[in-house]
Structures are given as C-alpha cells and as structure tokens.
N, C-alpha and C positions, 0 to 999 in steps of 0.2 A: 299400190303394191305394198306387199308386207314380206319381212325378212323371215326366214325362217326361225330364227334365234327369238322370235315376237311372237311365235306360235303358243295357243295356251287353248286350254277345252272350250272347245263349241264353235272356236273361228273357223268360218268358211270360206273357202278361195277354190278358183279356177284352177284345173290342176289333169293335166292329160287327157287333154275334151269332157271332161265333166265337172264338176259342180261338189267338192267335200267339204264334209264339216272332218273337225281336229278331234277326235274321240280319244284318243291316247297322245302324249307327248314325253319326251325324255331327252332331256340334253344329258350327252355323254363326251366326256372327257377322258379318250385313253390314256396309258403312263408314256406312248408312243405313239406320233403320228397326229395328224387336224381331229380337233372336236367335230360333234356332226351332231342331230337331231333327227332322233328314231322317232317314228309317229305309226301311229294306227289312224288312217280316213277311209270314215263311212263315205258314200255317196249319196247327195240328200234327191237324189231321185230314184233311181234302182235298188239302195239300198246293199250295194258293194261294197265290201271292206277291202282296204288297199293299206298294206304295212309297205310305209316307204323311208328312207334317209334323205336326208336334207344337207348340204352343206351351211351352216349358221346365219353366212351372208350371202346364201342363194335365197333370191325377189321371187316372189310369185303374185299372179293379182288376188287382191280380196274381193269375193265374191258379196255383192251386198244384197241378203235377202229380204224381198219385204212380205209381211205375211199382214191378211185382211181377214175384219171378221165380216163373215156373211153366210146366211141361209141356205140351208139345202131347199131346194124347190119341189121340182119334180126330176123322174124319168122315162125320156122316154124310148126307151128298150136299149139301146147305143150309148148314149148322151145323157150325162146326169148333171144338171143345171143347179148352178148355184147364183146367190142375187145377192148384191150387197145395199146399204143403205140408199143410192139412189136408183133401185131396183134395176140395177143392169147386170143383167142374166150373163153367167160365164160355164160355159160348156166344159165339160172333163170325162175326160174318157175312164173305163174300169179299171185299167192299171193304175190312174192316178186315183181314184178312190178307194182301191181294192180293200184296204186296213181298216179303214173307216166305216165300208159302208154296214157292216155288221154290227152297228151301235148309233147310227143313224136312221130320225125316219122325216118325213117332210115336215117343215118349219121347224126343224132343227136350227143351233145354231155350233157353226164350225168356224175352223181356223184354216185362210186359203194359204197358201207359202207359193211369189212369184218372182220368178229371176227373168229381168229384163222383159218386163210387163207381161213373161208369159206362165200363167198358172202351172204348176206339175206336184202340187201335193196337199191333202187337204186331212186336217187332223181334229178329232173329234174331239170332247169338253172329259176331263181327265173320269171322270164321273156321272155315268148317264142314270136316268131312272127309265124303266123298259118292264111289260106287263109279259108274263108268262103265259104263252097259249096253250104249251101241251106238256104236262108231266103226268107221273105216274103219281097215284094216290100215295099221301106218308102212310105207315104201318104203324097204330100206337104200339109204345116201346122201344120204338127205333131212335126217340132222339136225345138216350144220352149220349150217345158216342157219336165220332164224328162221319157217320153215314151220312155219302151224297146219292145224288140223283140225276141224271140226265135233265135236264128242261130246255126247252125251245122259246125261245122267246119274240118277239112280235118283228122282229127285223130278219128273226131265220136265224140269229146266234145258238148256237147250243153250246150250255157251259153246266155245270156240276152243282147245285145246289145243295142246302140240306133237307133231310128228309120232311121236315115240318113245313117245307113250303111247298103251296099247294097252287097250282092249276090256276089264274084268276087273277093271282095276285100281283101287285107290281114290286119291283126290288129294284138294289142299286146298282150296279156292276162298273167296276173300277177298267177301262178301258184299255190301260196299257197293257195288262195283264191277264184281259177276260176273266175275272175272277168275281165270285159272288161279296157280296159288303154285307147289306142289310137288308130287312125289308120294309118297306116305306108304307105308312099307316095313311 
C-alpha cells in the first residue's frame, strides 16, 4: 500500500478496477480546510486519463509492474506471439500490440509490461531502422527547404520524409513520435 502524500511521476497503483501510472501530481495546501493531492492517471492498459484528488493519508495499493524483454515471433492472423529467452511463446491480442506493431517486424526485439503474470502491453525499442517500400521520386531542387513526402514503410507505417529520400532506402524513425531521424548508410 502506498499513501497518497508518496505519490510522485511514474508510480503505479490499483485504483478503481484498473491499473495507473501517476502522470501528474500536486500537493495542495488551501488557506482553509484539509490538504489533499490533485493527480492526473493514465491507465497503463487502455490508456485513460483520469484527474482524481486524493486525501494525503488516503492508502491505495501499488501496482507492481514487471516488464520482460522478448521477440516478436510471428502472426498468425488473431494472435501475435512473442517469445522470450527460454523460447516460451506468449500470445497478445491487437489492442495490446496496436502502437507497436507499426514499427515492428519478426525477430524484433521488444519491451512485454505484465501485471500479475498476465501480459497487456508491449512497447517497441525508442528507435527502429525500417526500409522504405513506396515513395514518390525526390525532384532535384526540392531539398533546400524543408519539403516532405509521404513514404510507406516495410511494416505499413506511413510517416513524412524528406524529399531526398528515395524509395529503397532504410532510415531511422523515432517511435514515440513516428517521426523521421536519418538515413542509415
């Protein structure tokens, strides 16, 4: 159990049948009346933001999450399998891959997140390299200024490149943000 008045960014606890992390916290002290602790929780499975108050020495339980690194496998059509070092395959459904799996491809390596031995979210490596299937030809002249481009990329991502990058080629893209980086030689 953990007091509210202990709360601080990133602690997770049990908290009205579901599972938050602490994203915001603010102890507040009016000139009138009990202190209390205002908080903004995400929900680290749905992904629900929930602003709630706290009384300081109102107990909640801490949720203890453990996260494992392990391989994307295969899928097959329903079920997208992942295996960790002593090759034992764990099943996930497409809501819990949904974010991920657009910068994923097999013999990836990812990040599982399990509460109470059961998997519900799987997060991909901050920074993937991924080859470009389909863009449009650059135009010379077009790359002093900062013109993009649509490109698709080998996983089905579509994200904005610059014009100089062409078709073939593999680049980095930064994960959390879907954003283009560099291109990798």
């Amino acid at each position: 159990m953990i007091s509210a008045g202990e709360f601080r960014k990133g602690v997770t606890i049990e908290y009205s049948n579901g599972i938050y992390r602490v994203v915001e916290f603010q102890h507040v002290k009016p000139g009138k009346g009990a202190a209390f602790v205002r908080t903004r929780l995400k929900n680290v499975v749905t992904g629900a933001v929930l602003e709630q108050t706290f009384n300081p020495t109102e107990k909640v339980p801490e949720a203890h999450i453990e996260t494992k690194k392990m391989v994307y496998s295969y899928s097959d059509g329903e079920l997208y399998w992942f295996s960790d070092e002593e090759y034992n395959l764990t099943p996930l459904n497409f809501d819990q891959v949904d974010d991920a799996l657009m910068y994923i491809k097999e013999n990836d390596s990812v990040t599982v997140k399990f509460f109470k031995g059961a998997a519900f979210s799987v997060e991909c490596e901050n920074f993937v390299e991924l080859k470009i299937v389909e863009s449009e030809p650059g135009v010379k002249g077009d790359t002093a200024t900062n013109v993009t481009k649509l490109a698709v990329l080998e996983t089905g991502a579509k994200i904005q490149v610059p014009m100089f990058v062409n078709e073939g080629e593999t680049i980095r893209v930064d994960t959390r943000n879907g954003e283009y980086m560099e291109r990798v030689k």
